[in-house]
C-alpha positions as CSV (number, residue, x, y, z in Angstrom):
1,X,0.0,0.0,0.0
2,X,1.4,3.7,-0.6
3,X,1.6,5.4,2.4
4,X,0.1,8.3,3.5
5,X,2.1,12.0,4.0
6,X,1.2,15.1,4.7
7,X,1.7,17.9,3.0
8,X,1.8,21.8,4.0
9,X,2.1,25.4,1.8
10,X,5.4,25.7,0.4
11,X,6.9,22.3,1.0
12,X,6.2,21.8,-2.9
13,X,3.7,19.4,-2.9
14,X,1.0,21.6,-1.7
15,X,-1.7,22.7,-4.1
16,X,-1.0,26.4,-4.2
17,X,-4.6,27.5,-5.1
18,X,-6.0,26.4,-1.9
19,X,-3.8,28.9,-0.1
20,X,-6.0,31.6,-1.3
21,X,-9.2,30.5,-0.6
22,X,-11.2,31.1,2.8
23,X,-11.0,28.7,5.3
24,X,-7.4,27.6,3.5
25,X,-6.3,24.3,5.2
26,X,-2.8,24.6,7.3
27,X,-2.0,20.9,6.1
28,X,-3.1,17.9,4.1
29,X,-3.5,14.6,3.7
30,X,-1.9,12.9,0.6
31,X,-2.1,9.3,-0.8
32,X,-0.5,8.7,-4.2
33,X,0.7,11.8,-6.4
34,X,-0.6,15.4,-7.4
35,X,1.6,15.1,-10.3
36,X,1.7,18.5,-12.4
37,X,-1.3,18.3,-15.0
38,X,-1.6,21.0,-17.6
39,X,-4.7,21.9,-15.2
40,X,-7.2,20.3,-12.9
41,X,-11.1,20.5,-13.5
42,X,-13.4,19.5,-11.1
43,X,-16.7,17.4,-12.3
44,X,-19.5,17.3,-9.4
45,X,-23.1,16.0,-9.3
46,X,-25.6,13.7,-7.7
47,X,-24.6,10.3,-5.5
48,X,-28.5,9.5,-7.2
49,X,-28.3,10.2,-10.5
50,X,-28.7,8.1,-13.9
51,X,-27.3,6.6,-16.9
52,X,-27.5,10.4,-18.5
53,X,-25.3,11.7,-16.0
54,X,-22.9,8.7,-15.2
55,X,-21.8,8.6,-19.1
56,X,-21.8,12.3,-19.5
57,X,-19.2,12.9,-16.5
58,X,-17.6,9.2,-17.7
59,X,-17.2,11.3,-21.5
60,X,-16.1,14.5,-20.0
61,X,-13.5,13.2,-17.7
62,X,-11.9,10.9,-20.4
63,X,-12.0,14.0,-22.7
64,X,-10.0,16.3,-20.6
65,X,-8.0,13.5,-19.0
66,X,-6.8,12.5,-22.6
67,X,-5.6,16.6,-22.9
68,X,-3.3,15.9,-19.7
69,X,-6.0,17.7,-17.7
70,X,-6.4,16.6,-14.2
71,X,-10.1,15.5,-13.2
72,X,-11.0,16.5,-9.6
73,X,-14.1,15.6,-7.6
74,X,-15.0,13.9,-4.3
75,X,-14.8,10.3,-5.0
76,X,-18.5,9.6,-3.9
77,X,-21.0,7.3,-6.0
78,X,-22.7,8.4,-9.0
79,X,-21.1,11.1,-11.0
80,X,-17.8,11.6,-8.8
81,X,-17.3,8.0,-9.0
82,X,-18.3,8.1,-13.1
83,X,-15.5,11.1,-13.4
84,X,-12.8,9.3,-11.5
85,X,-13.2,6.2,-13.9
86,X,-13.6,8.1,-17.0
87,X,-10.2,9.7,-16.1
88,X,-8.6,6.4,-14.9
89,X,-10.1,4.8,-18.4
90,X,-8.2,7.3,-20.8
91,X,-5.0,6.6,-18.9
92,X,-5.2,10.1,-17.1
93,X,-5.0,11.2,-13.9
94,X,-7.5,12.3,-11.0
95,X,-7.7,13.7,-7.8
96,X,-10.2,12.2,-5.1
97,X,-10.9,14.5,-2.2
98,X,-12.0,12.7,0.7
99,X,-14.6,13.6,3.1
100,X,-13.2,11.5,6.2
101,X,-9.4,10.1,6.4
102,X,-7.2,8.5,4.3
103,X,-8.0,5.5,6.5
104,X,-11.7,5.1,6.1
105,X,-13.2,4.0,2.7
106,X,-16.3,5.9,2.2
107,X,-18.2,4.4,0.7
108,X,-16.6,0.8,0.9
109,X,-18.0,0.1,-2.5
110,X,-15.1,2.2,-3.7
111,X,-12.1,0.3,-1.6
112,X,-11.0,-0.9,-5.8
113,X,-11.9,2.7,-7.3
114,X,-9.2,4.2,-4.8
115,X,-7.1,1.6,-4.9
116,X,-6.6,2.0,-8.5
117,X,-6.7,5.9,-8.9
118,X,-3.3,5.4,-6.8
119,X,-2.0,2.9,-8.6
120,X,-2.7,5.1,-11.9
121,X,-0.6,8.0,-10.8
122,X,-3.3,9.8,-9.0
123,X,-3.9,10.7,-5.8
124,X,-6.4,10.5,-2.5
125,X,-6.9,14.3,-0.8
126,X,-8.3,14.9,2.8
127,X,-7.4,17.6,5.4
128,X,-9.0,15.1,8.0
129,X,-6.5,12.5,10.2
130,X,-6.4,9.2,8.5
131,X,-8.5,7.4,11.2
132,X,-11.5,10.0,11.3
133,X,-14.5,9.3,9.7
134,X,-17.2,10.8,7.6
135,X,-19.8,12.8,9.2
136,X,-22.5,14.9,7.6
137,X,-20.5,18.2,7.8
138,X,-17.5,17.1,6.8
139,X,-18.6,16.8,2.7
140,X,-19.7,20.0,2.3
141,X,-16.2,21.0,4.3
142,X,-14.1,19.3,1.8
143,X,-16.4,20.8,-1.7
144,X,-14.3,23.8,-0.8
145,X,-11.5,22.0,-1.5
146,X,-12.7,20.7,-4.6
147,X,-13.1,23.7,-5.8
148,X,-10.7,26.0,-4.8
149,X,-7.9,23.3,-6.2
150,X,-9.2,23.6,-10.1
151,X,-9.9,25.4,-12.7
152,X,-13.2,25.1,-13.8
153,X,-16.0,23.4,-11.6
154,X,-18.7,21.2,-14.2
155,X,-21.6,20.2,-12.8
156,X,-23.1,17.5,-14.6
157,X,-26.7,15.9,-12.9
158,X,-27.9,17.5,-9.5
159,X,-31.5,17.7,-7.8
160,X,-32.0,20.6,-5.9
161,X,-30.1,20.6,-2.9
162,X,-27.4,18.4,-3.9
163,X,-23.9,19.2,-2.9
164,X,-22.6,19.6,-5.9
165,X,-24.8,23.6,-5.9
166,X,-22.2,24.2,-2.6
167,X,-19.3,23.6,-4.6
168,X,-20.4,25.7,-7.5
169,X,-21.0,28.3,-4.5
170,X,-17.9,27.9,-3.6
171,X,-16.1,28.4,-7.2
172,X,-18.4,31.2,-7.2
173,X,-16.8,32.8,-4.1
174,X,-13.2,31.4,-4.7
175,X,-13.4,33.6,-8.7
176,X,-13.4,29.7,-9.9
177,X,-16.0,29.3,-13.4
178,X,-19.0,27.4,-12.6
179,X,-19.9,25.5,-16.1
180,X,-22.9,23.3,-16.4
181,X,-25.0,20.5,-18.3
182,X,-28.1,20.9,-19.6
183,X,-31.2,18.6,-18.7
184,X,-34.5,17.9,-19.3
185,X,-36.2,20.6,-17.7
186,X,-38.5,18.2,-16.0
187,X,-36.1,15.9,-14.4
188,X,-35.4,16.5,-10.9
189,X,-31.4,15.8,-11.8
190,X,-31.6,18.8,-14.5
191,X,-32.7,21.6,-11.5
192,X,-29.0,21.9,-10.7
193,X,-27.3,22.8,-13.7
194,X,-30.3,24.5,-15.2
195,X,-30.4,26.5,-12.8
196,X,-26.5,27.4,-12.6
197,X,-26.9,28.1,-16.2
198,X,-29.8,30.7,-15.7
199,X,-27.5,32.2,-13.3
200,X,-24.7,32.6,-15.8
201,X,-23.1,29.5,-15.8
202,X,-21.6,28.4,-19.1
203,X,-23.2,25.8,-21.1
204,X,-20.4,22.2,-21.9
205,X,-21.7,19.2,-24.0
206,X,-18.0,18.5,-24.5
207,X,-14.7,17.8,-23.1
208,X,-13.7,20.9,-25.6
209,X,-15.7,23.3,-24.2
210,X,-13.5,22.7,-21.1
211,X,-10.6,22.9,-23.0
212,X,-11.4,26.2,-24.5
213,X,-12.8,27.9,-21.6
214,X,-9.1,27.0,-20.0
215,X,-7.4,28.0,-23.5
216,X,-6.4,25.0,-24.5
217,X,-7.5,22.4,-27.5
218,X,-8.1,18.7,-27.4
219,X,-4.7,17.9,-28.9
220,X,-3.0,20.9,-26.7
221,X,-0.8,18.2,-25.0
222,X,0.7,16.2,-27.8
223,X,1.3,19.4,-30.1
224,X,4.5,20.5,-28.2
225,X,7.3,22.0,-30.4
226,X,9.1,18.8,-31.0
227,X,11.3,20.3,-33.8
228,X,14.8,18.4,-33.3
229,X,13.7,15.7,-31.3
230,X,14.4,12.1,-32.2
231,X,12.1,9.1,-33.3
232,X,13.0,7.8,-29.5
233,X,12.0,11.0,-28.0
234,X,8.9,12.0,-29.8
235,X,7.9,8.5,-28.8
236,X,8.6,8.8,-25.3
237,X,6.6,11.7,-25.0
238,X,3.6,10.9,-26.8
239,X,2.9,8.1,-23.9
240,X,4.1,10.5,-20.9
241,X,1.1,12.0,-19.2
242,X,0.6,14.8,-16.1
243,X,1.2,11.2,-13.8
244,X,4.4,9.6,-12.5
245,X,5.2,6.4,-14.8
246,X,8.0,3.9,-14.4
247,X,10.2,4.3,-16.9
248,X,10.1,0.5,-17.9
249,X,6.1,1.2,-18.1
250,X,6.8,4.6,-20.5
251,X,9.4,2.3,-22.5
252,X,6.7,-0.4,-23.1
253,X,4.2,1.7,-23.9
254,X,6.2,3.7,-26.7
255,X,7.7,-0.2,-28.2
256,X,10.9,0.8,-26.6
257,X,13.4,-1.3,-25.2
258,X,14.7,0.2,-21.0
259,X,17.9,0.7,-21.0
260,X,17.8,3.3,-24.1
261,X,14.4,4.6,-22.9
262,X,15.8,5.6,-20.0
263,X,18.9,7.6,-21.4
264,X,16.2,8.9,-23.5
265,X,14.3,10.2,-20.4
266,X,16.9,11.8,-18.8
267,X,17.9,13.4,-21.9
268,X,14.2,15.1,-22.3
269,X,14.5,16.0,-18.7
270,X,17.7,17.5,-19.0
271,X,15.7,19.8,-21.8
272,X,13.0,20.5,-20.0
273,X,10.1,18.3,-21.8
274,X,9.4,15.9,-18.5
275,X,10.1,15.0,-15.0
276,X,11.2,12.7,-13.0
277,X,9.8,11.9,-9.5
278,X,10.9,9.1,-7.0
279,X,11.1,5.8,-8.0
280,X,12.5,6.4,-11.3
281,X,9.2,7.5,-12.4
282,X,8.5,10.2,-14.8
283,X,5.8,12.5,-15.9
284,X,5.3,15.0,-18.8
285,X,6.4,18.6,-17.6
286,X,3.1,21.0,-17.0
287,X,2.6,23.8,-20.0
């Protein structure tokens, strides 16, 4: 299992966005890596919510995961959990942010989800000690969190009353843009976001309104200048994403063999195009 550490402003590791919201935490939680994604998007909605909403935030978060975009939310069921997958299914990396400690699965339906969003590169996020559990104040605690670490906040299925409204609230108060997904306007699951939109939120059917909205494009993270590179190289960095790999895994994955992968590696590091964490992992370097 990959231990636990926590992490405090300034010690590098520390999301730096959360030290400028209100209520900003003196010290975290961390299980698994933060990495350094082009950006992180948070994607909220309904624990209830339906096959609509589940592939919706399971599209979105493969969308934006697949442009090196980190995909945030609060590892609950229904859309959270959809989000986390659709990241972990395009190979990308998320962020889960806890509502209890590092120590207590909530809900234990998701013991594999987390176990797997760690193994991916990503990374489990509470300001709670590892042994404390869930209580009903402490989710809408941690939204702020959610929020005040990304981006953009997408809201994709909530009844009225959800949590997902407080972390758009909090976006709201934190300068944060709130986008949101249209529903049927009589579905109970489309009062959320069609309500956010009548109050200015901006419309997303895609992972590319995301990306625009952030100034990016789709293909933003493979159309680095690669002008001088090698075959070796270019190859390398078409499989590195925003999450720690083994170098053996990157070598694989770009039909490689190690030994020159990994002089390969350090070479691209050495230049600035990735780099490398502990445990001879490496990562693409943020734009």
């Amino acid at each position: 299992m990959v231990l636990a550490r926590t992490i405090r402003p300034g010690d590098g590791h520390f999301p730096a966005a959360l030290t400028r919201i209100a209520s900003a935490p003196a010290a975290l939680r961390l299980r698994g890596e933060l990495g350094a994604p082009v950006a992180r998007v948070a994607i909220v909605g309904s624990r209830q919510t339906d096959r609509y909403g589940r592939d919706t935030a399971r599209r979105l978060a493969r969308g934006l995961a697949a442009a090196g975009v980190s995909v945030v939310s609060g590892g609950a069921l229904g859309i959270d959990a959809a989000a986390h997958e659709g990241a972990l299914e395009a190979g990308g990396h998320t962020v889960a942010v806890l509502g209890c400690g590092l120590d207590v699965t909530y809900p234990a339906i998701h013991r594999d989800l987390f176990a797997r969003i760690v193994e991916a590169g990503g990374a489990l996020l509470s300001e709670y000690e590892d042994n404390d559990r869930a209580a009903p104040w402490t989710f809408p605690e941690r939204n702020r969190l959610v929020s005040g670490m990304s981006r953009a906040v997408v809201v994709v299925r909530a009844a009225a009353g959800s949590g997902a409204l407080l972390t758009a609230a909090h976006a709201r108060a934190q300068g944060v843009p709130v986008l949101a997904v249209p529903g049927d306007v009589d579905e109970p699951l489309s009062q959320g976001p069609n309500g956010l939109l009548q109050a200015g939120a901006r419309l997303v059917t895609s992972a590319a309104d995301v990306l625009a909205l952030l100034g990016l494009r789709p293909g933003d993270q493979a159309e680095l200048d690669l002008a001088g590179l090698d075959p070796q190289a270019r190859a390398l960095l078409a499989v590195l994403t925003g999450a720690p790999r083994h170098a053996d895994e990157v070598a694989r994955a770009a039909g490689l063999l190690p030994g020159p992968a990994l002089a390969a590696l350090l070479r691209l590091e050495l230049e600035g195009h990735c780099e490398q964490r502990p445990g001879l992992t490496f990562l693409r370097r943020a734009a």
